[in-house]
N, C-alpha and C positions, 0 to 999 in steps of 0.2 A: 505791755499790759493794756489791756484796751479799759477805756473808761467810757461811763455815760453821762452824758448829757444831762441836766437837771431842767432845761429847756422846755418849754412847754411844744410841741410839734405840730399841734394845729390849732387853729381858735377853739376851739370846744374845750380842749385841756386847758390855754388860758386863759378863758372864759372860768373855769374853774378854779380857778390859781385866785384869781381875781376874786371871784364869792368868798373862799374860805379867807382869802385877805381882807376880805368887805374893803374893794378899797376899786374903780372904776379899771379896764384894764391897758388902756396905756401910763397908768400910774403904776402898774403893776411891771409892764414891761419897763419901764424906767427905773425899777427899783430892781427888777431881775438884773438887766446891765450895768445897774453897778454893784451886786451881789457877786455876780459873775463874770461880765464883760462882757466881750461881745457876742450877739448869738455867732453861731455856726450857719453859715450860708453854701448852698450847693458851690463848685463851678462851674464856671463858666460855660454854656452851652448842654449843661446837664438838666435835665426833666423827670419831673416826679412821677416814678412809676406806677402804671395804671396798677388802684388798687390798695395803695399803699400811702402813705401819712409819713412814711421817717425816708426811705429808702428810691434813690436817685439814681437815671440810669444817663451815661455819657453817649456819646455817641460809636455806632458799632463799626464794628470791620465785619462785614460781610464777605465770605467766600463761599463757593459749592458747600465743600465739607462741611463749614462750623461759621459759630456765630460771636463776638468779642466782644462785649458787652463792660465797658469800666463802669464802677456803682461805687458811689459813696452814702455811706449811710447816716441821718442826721443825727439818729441817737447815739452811735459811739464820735463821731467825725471820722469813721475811716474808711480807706479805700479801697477797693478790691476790684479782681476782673473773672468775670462771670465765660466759661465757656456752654457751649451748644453745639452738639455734635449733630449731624446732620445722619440720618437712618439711627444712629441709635437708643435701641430702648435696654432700661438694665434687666436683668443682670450681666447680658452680653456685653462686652468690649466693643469699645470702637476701635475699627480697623482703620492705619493712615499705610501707605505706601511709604519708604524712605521721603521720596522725593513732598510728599504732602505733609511729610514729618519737618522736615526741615520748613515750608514754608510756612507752617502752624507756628515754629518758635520763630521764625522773621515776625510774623501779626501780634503775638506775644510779646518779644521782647521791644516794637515798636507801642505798643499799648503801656505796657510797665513804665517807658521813659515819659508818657503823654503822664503820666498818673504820678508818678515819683517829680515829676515838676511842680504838682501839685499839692504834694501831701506838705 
C-alpha cells in the first residue's frame, strides 16, 4: 500500500503550512516532527530531479542500450528503477539480443539490491 507523505516538499508549501497555522515556519516544522516524526530524507548520493519538488534520481548504470535510473520519491517515501531504452520510441518494442538480455537483468538485479538496502 503506498502512502503519502503529509510533509510539506518544498518551502513554498511550508511557507504555507505555516500562514494557515499563523504560527513562524520552523515552529511549524517542529510541530510537524512531532505530529509525524521524522521528515523523509532522499539517499544518500541521490539528487533532485531537474524539474521536480518530490521525486529523486540515484545514480545510473549507463550502458549502449539502456539507461538505470534508481528514484525515490518524497511524497510516497518509495523506490523504484526507471529504465531507458536506447533507439527506442513506442509503440515499437525494444529489441535486446539474448546476450544484451541477460546483461540488462545483471544491471537490474545489481540496481534492486543498491535499492532494497535501502528501502
Amino acid at each position: 500500500m503506498t502512502q503519502i507523505t503529509p510533509w510539506p516538499a518544498t518551502l513554498l508549501e511550508l511557507a504555507k503550512i505555516a500562514k494557515q497555522r499563523e504560527e513562524r515556519p520552523t515552529a511549524t516544522l517542529a510541530a510537524l516532527e512531532t505530529e509525524l516524526g521524522p521528515c523523509p530524507m532522499p539517499p544518500e548520493g541521490y539528487t533532485l530531479a531537474p524539474g521536480s519538488s518530490t521525486r529523486w534520481v540515484g545514480p545510473e548504470t549507463t550502458n549502449r542500450g539502456w539507461i538505470i535510473t534508481p528514484v525515490w520519491d518524497f511524497t510516497t517515501n518509495s523506490h523504484s528503477i526507471e529504465v531507458w531504452m536506447a533507439g527506442h520510441q513506442p509503440p515499437s518494442y525494444a529489441s535486446l539480443s539474448p546476450a544484451d538480455a541477460l546483461e540488462l537483468v545483471a544491471d537490474l538485479a545489481a540496481a534492486a539490491r543498491v535499492i532494497a538496502a535501502l528501502a
